[in-house]
N, C-alpha and C positions, 0 to 999 in steps of 0.2 A: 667667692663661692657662697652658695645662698642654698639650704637645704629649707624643702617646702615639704616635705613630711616625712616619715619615718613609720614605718608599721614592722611588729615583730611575726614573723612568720612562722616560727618553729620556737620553742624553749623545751630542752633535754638537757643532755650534757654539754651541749653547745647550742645556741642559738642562731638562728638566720633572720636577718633585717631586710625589709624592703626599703631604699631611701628613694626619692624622688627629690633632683637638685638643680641648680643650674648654676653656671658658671663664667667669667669672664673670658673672652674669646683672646686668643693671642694679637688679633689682629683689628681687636677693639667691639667694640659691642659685649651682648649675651648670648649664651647658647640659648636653646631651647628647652624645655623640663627634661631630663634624661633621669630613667628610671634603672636602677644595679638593686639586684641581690646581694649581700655580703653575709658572712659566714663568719661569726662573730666569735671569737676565741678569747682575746683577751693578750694581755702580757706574759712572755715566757723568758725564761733563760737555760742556759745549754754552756758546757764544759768539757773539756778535754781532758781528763786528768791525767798527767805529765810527771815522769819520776826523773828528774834531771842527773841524779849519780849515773842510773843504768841507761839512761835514754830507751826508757820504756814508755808505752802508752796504756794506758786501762781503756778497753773498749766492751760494750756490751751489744748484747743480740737478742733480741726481743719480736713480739710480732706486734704487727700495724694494720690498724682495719683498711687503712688508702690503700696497703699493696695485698690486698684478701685474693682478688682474681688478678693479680699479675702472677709473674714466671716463680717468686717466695716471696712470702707475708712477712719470713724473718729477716730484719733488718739488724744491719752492723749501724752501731749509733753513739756518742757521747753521750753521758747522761745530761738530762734537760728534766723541768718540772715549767706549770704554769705558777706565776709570780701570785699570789692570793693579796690581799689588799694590805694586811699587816706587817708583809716582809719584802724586804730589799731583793734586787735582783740575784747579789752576792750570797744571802740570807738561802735562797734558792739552790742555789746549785752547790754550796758546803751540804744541804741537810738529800739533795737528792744521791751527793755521789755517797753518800753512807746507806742509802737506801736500798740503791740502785748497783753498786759498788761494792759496797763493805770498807770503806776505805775512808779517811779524814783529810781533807784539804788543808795545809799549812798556809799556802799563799796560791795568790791571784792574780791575774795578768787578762785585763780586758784587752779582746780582742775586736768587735765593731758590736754596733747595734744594726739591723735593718728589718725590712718586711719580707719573709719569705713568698708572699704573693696578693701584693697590694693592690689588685687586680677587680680581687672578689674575698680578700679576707682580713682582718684587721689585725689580725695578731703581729706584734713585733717581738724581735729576737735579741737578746744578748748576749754575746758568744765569748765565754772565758777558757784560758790556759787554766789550771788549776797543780800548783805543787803536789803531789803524792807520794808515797808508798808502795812500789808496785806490787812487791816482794809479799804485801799484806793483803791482794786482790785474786780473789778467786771464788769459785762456787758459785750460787744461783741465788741470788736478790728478787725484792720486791714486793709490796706489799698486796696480801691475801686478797683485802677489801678495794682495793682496784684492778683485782685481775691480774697480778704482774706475777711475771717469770721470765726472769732476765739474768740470762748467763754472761759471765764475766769470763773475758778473756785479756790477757795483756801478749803484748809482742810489741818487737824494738819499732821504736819512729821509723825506719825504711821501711820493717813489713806494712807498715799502716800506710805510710805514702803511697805503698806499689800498690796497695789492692785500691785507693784511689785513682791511681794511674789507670788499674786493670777494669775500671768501675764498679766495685764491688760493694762501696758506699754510694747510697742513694739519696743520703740526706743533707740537704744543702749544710748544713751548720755543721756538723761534722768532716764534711768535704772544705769549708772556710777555714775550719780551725785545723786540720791536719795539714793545709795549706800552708796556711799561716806560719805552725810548729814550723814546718820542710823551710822558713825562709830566714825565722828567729832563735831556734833550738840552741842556737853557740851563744846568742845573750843569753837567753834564760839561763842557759846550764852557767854562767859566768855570774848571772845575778843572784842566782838559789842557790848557789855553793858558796859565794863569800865566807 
């Protein structure tokens, strides 16, 4: 792959890139210059926070500028933060589920990394289990200076599966990680009880 230019198109809170590139053909040769928008975010990470005595989940609910003109803006969601350049992905989602949460993570359990839409945007995802508290989650989270108001709710691992089942989460990393729980939940609870 051979990138022949790059122009920034937008810079706000997020940025958009014009690249022009070209690339090796599967079946030998070069393509021809092909020009993509990209919609440049950056590195995030995203958590489930998981109380293995109760087999509870901590979930919040917030609103999303992507679903503004769909059927609700408020989304049911794990907490997630973007990874800033000084701190780890881990670093990340202890200090967002206190934020976002009210709640401390003891331990951690990676679940995958990928691009939720590598298509037309760069951002890539880390998605963790995170040991909790559940019993200690509740009220309304978020900080002032970003706009946030995020209600905390918890309920047991089944209710969070079924409303994936029922499609009530919309967010890919929340859907992977509730997944995930529904198929590891009896290690974990075996690991974080020892």
């Amino acid at each position: 792959m051979q990138i022949i230019s790059k122009e920034t198109l937008f810079q706000g809170f997020f940025r958009m890139v014009k690249y022009k590139f070209k690339h090796k053909l599967f079946e030998g040769g070069w393509s021809g210059p092909i020009e993509r928008e990209m919609f440049e975010r950056g590195h995030a990470a995203a958590m489930l926070p998981y109380d293995p005595s109760t087999d509870r989940v901590v979930i919040i609910e917030q609103i999303r500028v992507g679903a503004l003109e769909h059927e609700s803006p408020w989304q049911l969601e794990i907490v997630a933060g973007i990874i800033d350049t000084d701190e780890s992905a881990e670093e990340v989602v202890r200090r967002e589920c206190v934020e976002e949460a009210g709640v401390e993570v003891s331990d951690l359990e990676k679940v995958t990394s990928y691009y939720p839409s590598s298509g037309g945007c760069s951002e890539k995802l880390d998605v963790y289990v995170g040991r909790v508290d559940a019993s200690k989650a509740y009220g309304v989270h978020g900080l002032d200076y970003e706009g946030e108001d995020i209600r905390v709710q918890v309920m047991s691992r089944q209710e969070a599966y079924q409303l994936v089942v029922d499609g009530q989460f919309e967010n890919g990393a929340s859907i992977i990680a509730l997944q995930w729980l529904e198929l590891n939940h009896e290690r974990l609870q075996a690991k974080w009880q020892a």
